[in-house]
Structures are given as C-alpha cells and as structure tokens.
N, C-alpha and C positions, 0 to 999 in steps of 0.2 A: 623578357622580364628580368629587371636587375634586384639580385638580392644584396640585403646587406647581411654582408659576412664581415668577420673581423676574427681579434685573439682571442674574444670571450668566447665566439660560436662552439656551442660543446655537439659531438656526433649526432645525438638527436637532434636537435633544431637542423644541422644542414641536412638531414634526413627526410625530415619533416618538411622543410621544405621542396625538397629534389624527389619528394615521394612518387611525381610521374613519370620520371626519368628512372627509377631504380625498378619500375614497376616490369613484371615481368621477363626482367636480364638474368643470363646467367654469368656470376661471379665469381674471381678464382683470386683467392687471396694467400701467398704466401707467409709465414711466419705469423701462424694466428693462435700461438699458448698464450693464454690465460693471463693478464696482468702485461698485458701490451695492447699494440695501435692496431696490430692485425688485429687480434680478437674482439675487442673493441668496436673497429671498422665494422666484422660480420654482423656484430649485436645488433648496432645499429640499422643495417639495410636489412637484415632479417624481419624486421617489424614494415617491412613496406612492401610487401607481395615480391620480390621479387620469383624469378623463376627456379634459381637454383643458385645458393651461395657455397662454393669448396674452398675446406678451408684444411690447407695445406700447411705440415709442418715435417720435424724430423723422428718427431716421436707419436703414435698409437696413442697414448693416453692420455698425452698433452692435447691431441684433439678431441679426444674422447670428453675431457673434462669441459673445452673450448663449446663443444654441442651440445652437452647436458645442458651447461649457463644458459647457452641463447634458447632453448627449448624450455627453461622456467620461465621467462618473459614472450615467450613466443614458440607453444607447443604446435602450430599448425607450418613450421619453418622449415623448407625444404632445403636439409642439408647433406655435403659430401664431404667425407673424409679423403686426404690424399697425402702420403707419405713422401718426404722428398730431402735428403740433405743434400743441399746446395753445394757442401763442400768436395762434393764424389761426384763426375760424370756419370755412374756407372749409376747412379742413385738417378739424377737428375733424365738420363734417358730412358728407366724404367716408369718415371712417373707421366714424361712427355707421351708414352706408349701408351701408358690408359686415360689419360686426357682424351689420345688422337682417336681412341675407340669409344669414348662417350656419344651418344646420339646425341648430344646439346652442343651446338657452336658455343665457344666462350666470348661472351661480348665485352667483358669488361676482365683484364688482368692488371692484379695490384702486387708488383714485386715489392714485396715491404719486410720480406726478411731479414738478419743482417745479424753481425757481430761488431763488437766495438772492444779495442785496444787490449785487446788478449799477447800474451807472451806470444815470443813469433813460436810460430809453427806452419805447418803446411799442409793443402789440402791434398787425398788423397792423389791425385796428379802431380803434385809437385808444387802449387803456386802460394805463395804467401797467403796467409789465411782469408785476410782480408780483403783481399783482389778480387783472390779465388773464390770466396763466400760470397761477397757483397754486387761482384758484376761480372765475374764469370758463368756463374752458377746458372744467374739468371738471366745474362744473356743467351747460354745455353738454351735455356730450357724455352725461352722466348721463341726462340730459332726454330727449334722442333716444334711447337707446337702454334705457330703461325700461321696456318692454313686454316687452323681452326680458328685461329683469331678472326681471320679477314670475311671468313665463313658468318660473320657475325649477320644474324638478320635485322638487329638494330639499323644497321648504314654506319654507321658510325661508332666501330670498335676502338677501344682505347684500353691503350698502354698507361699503369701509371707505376713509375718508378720512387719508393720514398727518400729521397738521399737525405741531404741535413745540412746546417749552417757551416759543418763540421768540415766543408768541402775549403776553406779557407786555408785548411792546415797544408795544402801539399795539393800540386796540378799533380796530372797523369807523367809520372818518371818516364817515358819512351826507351830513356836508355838503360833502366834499373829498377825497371815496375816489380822487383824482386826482393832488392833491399840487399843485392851481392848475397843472395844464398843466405840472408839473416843476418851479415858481416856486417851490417849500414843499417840493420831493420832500428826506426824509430816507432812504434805502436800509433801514435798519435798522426804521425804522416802519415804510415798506411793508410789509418783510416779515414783521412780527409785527402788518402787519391780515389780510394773506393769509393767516397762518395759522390766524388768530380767525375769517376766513372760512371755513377748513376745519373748524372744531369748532361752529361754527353750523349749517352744512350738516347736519352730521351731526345736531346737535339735532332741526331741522326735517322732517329724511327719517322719524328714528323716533317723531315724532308725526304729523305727518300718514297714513305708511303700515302703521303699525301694524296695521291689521285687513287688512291685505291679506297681514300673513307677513316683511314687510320689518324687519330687524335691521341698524341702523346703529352704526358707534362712530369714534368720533378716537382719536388717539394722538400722545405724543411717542415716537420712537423712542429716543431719546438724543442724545449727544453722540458726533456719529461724525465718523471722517477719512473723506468720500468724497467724487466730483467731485461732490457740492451745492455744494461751496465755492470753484469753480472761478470764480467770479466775484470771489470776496473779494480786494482787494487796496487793504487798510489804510495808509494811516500812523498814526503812534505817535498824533498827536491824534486820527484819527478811534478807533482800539481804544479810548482813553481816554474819549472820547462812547459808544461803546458799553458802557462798562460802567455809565454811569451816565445816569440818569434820574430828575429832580427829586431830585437825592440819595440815590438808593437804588441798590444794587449790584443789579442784574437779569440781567444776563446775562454771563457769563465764562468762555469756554473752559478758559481754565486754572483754573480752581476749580474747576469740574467733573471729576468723573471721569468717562472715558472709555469708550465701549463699541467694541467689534468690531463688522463687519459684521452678522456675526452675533446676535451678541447683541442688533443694533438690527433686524434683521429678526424676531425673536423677537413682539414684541408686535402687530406686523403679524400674523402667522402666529395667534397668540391671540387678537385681535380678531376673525379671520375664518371661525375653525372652533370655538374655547370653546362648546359648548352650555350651560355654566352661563351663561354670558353673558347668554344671552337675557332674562333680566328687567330687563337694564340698560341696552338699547337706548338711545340718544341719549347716553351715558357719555363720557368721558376716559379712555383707558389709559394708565399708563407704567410701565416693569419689568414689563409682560405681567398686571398689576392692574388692575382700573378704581377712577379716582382723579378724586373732584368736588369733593376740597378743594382741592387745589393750584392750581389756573387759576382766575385774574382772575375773577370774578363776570359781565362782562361778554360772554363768551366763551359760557357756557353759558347765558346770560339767553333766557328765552321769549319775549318781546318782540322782544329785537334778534335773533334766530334767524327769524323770521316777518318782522322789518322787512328783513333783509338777503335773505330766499327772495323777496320782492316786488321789491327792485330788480333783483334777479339776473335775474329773469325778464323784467324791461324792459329790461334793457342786451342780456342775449343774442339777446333779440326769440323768446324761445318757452317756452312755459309746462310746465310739467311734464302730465300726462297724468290 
C-alpha cells in the first residue's frame, strides 16, 4: 500500500496511518524532553498499541515530564524511562546494560538525540562535542545493544538515525574530525560532519546487516523551533558565516520554510514503520520521502560509510557484533 506522505504530514496522520506496523513493537527512542521530535515521536506511536515505547534521555525529569504528557492523551501507554548521556561512554554502557537485561527485544531504535553548534567543548572522553554526542554516542550505544536489536521478533528490526539537511556544512574530516584540539573548531561544520556521521551510519548498517533482517534509514526532519537550538547563540557576523560557504548560500533559517513538531516528527515515524521502505534501506528521507538526490555525494558515499564505521569502532574501542 503506498501512502501519501509529504511536508504537511503531522506525526498523527503517519501514525495513523502505520497503526498496523507500530502495533505491538517495542520502541526505543533517544532524546525524547518535552518540546522536540523525540517526545513528539513517542506521543504519537503511544496512541497505537504498541508494546512498549522507552524513551531515553539525560535527565530523570525530563522523562518524567516526557511520560506524564503521553499518559494525558494515552493513560493505558506502556512506557519506560532510560537514562543515557551520549556524551560519556561510561553513561552510554550503563544504559546499553539495562537495555540488554530487559525481557523485550527492541524492534525498532530511533537515535534522534543530538546537540547543535554549542561552544567547542568535549565530551567526557575527549572528542569534540558534536561528533562525540551526535554519532559516537550513538553508535556506541547501537553496538552494545545489537543483539538485542537483531533479537527483534518483528523480522525486520530497524535502525533509524535523525541527521539533518545541516549535513551540507562539512563531510566527515578523517584527517581532523577533532577540529586540531578546538584550534580549527568551526561549531557549524562540526555539526554538519555529525550529521554526515549520521547518514553514513545508516549507509553502513543497511549493507552490512542486510541478510540478517536489518532496515536502516537517515532523515532530515526539517526546519524546526525546538530545544535543538538551545545552544545557538549568533552574532550578526557569525548568522552571516553561516549562510555562506565558499559562496554558496547553504544553509538559512529564514529561507526555509518551517515545520511543526509535528510535522518534523512525521518522517521519523515513516522511516520506522513504511514497509514500502524496505527496498531502500541505507536511504535519505525528508517530507516522510526517501531522497538520494538532494545530500552531498559524500554523505552517502560507500567508501567513506565503511571508512568512517572503521574509525568509529576504534574511537569507541568496540566493534559491532
């Protein structure tokens, strides 16, 4: 059955539609405080039987509040709390632990956490924040908890990573994914390698696990107002550097039109339950489409998808399964 999805589609309607596909899965959603796409996301599939929605964050209360919400609209919703910052191994193998000790395989994992163009800093291992937050973390935590994944009784477990259009700003540096120690850090290329990080990942997951059942996809959500952008705080010359890059206009809030929560939760939600999807594993989505013209060449290159799942695996110090 082909649906029509587009940029209007707000989370409920792809919900509503995909209600037999969400129907009794268990769901594991990163980065789901309250006034974003994770939370958002949960709301939504919460209202469709599923079997069990976790909805992972770095704070206690931020979930706490994330479960209250979805339990006003939907007090019979089975849900789990799980603590995890991304930006600490030591955090992220603690959470992998009590994943791998739930009696529920996880059928469907939605890495959708992230930070965006924060002062440089680093995460507790050392790596530039953004790298480290945005596709260390979570390939981390992927890694470890992938037995569980494959474990899925669905047949057909998938990976969905949220990246962003934002992936335009800057391919994966090989030689400097560091930024020289903060000496070269530009915030806005960080975060368009982390996000070429995340549509790589996803490359690599749906070739390699292909015969095992595994369906992976990326996605831009859109251009949304949500605490992603909690970190931004521009002057006129830096907005001005962001729109441009070697002379091309790349990236601009205000030319873009805008989506709702909703609406940016929407291609999450399509990426993760679409059974037509399935032949397009390793894909790009945006407006709830998969789209492999639009993104950089680089982004979805075979090459650097395998070259960057090689270092990942030596920075995080653990190899996938």
């Amino acid at each position: 059955m082909a649906f029509d999805f587009g940029f209007e589609t707000t989370s409920d309607e792809a919900a509503t539609a995909l209600a037999d596909q969400i129907k009794g899965k268990t769901i594991l959603i990163t980065g789901a405080s309250l006034n974003g796409i994770g939370a958002e996301t949960a709301n939504a599939l919460a209202k469709h039987q599923p079997k069990l929605v976790i909805v992972a964050g770095r704070r206690q209360e931020a979930l706490d509040e994330t479960i209250q919400k979805i339990k006003q609209e939907t007090p019979d919703a089975n849900l789990r709390s799980l603590i995890v910052d991304l930006a600490s191994f030591e955090s992220v193998k603690a959470a992998a632990k009590q994943v791998n000790q739930y009696e529920e395989p996880i059928d469907i994992l939605i890495n959708n956490a992230a930070i965006m163009a924060p002062p440089y800093h680093t995460t507790q291992e050392g790596f530039e924040a953004q790298f480290g937050t945005n596709h260390l973390g979570p390939f981390l935590f992927t890694a470890l908890i992938f037995d569980r994944i494959l474990a899925s009784t669905s047949g057909e477990p998938r990976i969905i990573n949220v990246a962003s259009r934002g992936h335009i700003l800057c391919p994966i540096l090989f030689d400097d994914y560091g930024f020289s120690n903060g000496e070269k850090y530009d915030k806005w290329h960080a975060y368009g390698q982390s996000k070429t990080a995340n549509m790589l990942f996803s490359k690599e997951l749906a070739k390699r696990y292909e015969n095992k059942g595994l369906v992976s996809f990326s996605l831009h959500p859109g251009v949304i107002a949500t605490n992603l952008s909690r970190d931004v705080h521009e002057s006129q010359e830096e907005k001005l550097q962001r729109k441009t890059y070697d002379g091309i206009l790349y990236y601009s809030v205000n030319s873009t039109k805008q989506k709702t929560i909703s609406q940016g939760a929407s291609t999450t939600i399509v990426a993760a339950f679409d059974p037509s999807l399935k032949p397009y594993s390793g894909s790009y989505l945006q407006d709830c489409r998969v789209d492999n013209e639009s993104p950089r060449e680089y982004a979805l290159d075979d090459a650097n998808a395998e070259r960057l799942w090689a270092l990942s695996e030596k920075l995080v110090g653990k190899d996938f399964p």
